[in-house]
C-alpha positions as CSV (number, residue, x, y, z in Angstrom):
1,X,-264.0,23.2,148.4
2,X,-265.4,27.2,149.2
3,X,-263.1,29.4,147.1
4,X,-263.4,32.9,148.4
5,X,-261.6,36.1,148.3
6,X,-261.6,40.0,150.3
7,X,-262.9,41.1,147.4
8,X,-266.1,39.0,146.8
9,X,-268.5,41.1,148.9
10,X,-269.6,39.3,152.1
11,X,-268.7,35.9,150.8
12,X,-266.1,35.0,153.7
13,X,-268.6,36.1,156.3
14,X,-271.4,33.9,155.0
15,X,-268.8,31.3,154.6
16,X,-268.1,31.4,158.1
17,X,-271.4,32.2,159.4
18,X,-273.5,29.1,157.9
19,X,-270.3,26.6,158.0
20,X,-270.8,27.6,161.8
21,X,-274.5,27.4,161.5
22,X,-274.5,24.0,160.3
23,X,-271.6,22.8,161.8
24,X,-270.1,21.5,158.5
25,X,-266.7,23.2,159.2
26,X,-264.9,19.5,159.5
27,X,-266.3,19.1,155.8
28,X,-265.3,21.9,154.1
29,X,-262.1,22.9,152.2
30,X,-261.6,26.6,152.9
31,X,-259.7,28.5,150.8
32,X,-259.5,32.4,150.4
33,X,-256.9,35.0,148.8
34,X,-254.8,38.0,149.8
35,X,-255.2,40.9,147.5
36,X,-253.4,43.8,148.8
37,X,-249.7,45.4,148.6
38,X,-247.6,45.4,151.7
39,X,-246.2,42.8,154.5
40,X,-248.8,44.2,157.0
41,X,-251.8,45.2,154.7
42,X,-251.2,41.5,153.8
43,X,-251.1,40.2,157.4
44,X,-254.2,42.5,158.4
45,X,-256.4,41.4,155.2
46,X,-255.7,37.9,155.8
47,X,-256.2,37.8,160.0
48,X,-259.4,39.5,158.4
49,X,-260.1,36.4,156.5
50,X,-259.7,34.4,159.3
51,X,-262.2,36.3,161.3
52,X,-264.8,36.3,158.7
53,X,-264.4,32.4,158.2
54,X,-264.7,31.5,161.7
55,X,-261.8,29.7,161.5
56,X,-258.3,28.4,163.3
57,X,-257.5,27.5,160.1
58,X,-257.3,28.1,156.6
59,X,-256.5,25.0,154.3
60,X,-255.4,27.4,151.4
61,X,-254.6,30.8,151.3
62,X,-253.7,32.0,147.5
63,X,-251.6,35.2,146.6
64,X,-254.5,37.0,144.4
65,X,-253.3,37.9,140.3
66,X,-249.6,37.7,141.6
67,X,-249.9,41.1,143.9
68,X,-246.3,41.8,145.8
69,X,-246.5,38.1,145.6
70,X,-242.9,37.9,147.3
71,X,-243.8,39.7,150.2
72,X,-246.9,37.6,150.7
73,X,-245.1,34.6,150.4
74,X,-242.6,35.0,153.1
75,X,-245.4,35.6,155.2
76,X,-247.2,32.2,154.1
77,X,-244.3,30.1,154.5
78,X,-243.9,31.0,158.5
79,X,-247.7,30.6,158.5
80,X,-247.6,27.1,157.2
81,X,-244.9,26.3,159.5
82,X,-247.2,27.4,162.5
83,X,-250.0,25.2,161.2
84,X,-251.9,28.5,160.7
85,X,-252.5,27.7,157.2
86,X,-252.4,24.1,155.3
87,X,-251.4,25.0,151.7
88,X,-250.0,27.8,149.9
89,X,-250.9,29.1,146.1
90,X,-251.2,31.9,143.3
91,X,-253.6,32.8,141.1
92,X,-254.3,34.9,137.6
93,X,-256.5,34.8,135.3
94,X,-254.8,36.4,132.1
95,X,-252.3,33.8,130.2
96,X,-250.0,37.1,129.8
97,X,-248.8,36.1,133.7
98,X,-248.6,32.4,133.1
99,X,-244.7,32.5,132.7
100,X,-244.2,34.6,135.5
101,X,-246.8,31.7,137.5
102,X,-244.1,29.2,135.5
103,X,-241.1,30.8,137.3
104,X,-242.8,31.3,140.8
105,X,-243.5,27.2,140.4
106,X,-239.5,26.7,139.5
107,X,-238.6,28.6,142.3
108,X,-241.0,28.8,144.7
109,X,-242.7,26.2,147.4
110,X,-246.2,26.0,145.7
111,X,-248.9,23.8,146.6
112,X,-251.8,25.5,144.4
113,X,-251.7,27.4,141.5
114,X,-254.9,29.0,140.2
115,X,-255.5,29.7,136.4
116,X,-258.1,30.0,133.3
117,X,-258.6,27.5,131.0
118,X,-261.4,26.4,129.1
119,X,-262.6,24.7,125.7
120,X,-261.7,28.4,124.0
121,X,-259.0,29.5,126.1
122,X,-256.4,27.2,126.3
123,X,-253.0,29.1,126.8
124,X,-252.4,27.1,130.0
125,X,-251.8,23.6,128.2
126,X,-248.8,24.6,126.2
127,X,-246.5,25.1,129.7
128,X,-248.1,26.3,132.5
129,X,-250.2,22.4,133.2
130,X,-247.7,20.0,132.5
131,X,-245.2,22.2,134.7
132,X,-247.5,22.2,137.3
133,X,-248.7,18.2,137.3
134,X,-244.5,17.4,136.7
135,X,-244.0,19.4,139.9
136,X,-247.0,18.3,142.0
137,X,-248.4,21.2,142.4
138,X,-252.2,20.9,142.3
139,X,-254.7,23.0,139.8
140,X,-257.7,25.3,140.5
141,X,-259.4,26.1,136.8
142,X,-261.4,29.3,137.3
143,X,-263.7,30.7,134.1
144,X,-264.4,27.3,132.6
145,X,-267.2,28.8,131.0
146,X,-265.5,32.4,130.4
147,X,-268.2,34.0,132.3
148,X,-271.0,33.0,130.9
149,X,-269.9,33.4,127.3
150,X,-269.4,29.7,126.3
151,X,-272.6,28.9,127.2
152,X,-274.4,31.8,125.2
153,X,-272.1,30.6,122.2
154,X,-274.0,27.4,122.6
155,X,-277.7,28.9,123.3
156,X,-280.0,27.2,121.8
157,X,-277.7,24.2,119.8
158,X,-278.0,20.7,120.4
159,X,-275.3,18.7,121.8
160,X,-273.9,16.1,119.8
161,X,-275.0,12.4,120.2
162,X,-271.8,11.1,120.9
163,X,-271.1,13.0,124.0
164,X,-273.5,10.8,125.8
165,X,-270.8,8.3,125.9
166,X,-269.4,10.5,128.3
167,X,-272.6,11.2,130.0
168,X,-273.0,14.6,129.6
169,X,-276.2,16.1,129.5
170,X,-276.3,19.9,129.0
171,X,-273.2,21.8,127.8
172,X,-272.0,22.9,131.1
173,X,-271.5,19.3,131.6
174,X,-269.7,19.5,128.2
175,X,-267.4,22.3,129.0
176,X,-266.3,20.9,132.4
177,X,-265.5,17.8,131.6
178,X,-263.0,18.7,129.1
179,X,-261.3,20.5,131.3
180,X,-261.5,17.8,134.1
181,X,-260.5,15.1,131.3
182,X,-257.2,17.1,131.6
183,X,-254.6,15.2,134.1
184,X,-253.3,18.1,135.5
185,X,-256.7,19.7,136.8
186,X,-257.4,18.9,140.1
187,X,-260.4,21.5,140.8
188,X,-262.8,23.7,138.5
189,X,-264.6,26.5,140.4
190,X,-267.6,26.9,137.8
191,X,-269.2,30.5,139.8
192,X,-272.9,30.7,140.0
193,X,-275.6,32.5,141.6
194,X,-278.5,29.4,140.8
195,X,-278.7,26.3,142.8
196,X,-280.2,24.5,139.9
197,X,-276.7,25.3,137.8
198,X,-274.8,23.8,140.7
199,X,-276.6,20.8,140.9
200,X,-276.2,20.8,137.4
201,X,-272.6,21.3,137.6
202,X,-272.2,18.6,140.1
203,X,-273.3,16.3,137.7
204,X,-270.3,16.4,135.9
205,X,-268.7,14.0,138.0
206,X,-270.6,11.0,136.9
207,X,-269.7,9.2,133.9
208,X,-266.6,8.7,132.2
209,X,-264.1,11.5,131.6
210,X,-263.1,12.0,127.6
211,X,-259.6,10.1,126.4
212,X,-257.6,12.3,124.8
213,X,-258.9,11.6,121.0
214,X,-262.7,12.7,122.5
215,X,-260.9,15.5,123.6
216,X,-260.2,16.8,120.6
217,X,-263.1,15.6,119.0
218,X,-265.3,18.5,121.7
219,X,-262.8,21.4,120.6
220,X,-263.4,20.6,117.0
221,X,-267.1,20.4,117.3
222,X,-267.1,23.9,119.4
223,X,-265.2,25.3,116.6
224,X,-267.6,24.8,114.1
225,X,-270.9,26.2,116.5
């Protein structure tokens, strides 16, 4: 999965250049975001997206921090129809929008929804996951490590014997595996500009996932650091 946006600098051009260049397109999830007000600034932007990606089509396109999210979505729906697009979601970032995400789940068609949570910030469990995993709506966690600020919390600290139960071996490994412990999560989209962190980061998937109980047990511990 490539999660891109119009307003991440080139990133849907390279996306589309070296997915061409390799010929990997088959492979790859594509999903991008409209981020602009108005029923043709929105069609515009996202025929843009297209372009960029050098693609037919786009297996998610996500109305970006809720904007005119209505008029977007009318314009999604006939696009799914026409096999343009595959799935539909919304995103934000701030748990201040989560209950208007919640409504927009009730009442709208939703494949994807897009939040934060993390270890520290954890709004997003009290309503806004179980809604979403009792609806069957699927879960893209963005800031898992809050930018960078988990991990300077952590600088220099040892992790704790026991997560190696778990097979974690550096606290990025720690930090996504709570939140993919999490039944609701389907996806965590960890940004980063060093190919050793992704690797790193791809790591996670190995090993067991914490129960519940070891769950707990990580937000206690990074309470105390």
């Amino acid at each position: 999965m490539i999660d891109s946006s119009p307003m991440y600098g080139s990133s849907e051009s390279v996306v589309g250049d070296l997915s061409g260049e390799l010929r990997i397109r088959s492979s790859l999830f594509m999903a991008t975001k409209v981020w602009t007000s108005g029923e043709q600034s929105g069609i515009d932007q996202m025929n843009d997206s297209f372009h960029k990606m050098k693609t037919s089509v786009i297996d998610l396109m996500q109305v970006h921090n809720l904007v005119d999210v209505k008029t977007h979505l009318k314009t999604l729906y006939q696009w799914k129809e026409q096999g343009r697009i595959r799935y539909i979601g919304i995103t934000h970032y701030l748990p201040s929008y989560y209950g208007e995400m919640q409504q927009l789940i009730q009442k709208e068609k939703l494949d994807f929804i897009q939040c934060c949570y993390n270890i520290q910030t954890t709004d997003a469990e009290k309503q806004l996951l179980p809604l979403a995993k009792d609806k069957g709506v699927a879960v893209i966690v963005n800031r898992p490590f809050l930018e960078g600020a988990l991990l300077q919390d952590v600088n220099g600290k040892s992790l704790p014997e026991w997560t190696k139960d778990s097979g974690i071996t550096s606290w990025a490994q720690f930090f996504l595996k709570f939140i993919l412990a999490n039944p609701a999560v389907t996806c965590v989209i960890p940004g980063t500009s060093n190919p050793l962190h992704l690797l790193e980061n791809i790591e996670t998937g190995n090993g067991f996932y914490p129960d519940d109980k070891t769950r707990k047990r990580m937000a206690d511990h990074f309470r105390t650091l």
